[in-house]
C-alpha positions in Angstrom: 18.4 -57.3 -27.4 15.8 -56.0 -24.6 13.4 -58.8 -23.1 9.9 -57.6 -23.2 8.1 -58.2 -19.2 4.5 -58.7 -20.5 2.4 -58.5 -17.0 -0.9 -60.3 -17.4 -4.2 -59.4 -15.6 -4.5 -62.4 -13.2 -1.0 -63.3 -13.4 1.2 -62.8 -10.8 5.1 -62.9 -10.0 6.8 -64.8 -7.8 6.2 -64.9 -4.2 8.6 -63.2 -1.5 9.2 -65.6 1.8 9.6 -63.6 4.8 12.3 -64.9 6.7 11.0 -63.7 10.2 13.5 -65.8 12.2 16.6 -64.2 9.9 15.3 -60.4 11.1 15.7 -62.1 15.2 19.4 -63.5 14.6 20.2 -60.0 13.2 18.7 -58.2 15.8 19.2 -60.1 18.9 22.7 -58.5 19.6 21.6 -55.0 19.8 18.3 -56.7 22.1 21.2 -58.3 24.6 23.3 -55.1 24.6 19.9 -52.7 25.6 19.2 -55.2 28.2 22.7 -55.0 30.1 22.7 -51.2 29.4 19.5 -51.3 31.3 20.9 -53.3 33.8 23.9 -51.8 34.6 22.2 -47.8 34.5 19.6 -49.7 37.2 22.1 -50.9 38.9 24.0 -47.8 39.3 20.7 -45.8 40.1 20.2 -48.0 43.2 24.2 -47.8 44.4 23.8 -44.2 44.3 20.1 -43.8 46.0 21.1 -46.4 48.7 24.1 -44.3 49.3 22.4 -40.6 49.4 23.4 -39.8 53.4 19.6 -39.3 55.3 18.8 -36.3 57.4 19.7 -36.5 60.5 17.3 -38.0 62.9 16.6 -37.0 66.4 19.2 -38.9 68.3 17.7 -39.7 72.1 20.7 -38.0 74.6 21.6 -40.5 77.3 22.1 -37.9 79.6 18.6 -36.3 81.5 17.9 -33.2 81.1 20.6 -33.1 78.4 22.7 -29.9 80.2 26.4 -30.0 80.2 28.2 -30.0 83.6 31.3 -28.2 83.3 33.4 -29.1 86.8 
């Protein structure tokens, strides 16, 4: 036999707890993973920026006039 849900003007159902700290231990793993990803691509970023060789600067000769004397 079917059971009849009457709703009544004024009445209402039960109330839903939201379990805010339950949605933080789902989602804190994929939190720490973005954080190392960030860290690591940052990382890398600087490695290869710190290694890009610079132009070459004007180097001061030790010689005068800078000429070559062939002997």
């Amino acid at each position: 036999m079917a059971t009849n849900n009457i709703k009544r003007i004024g009445k209402q159902g039960p109330q839903v707890q939201h379990q805010h700290s339950n949605a933080w231990q789902v989602m804190k793993p994929f939190v720490h993973f973005g954080v190392k990803a960030i860290s690591a691509i940052a990382h890398t970023l600087i490695y290869i920026i710190k290694h890009i060789p610079k132009p070459d600067s004007p180097k001061p000769s030790g010689q005068k006039g800078g000429k070559v004397i062939k002997i």
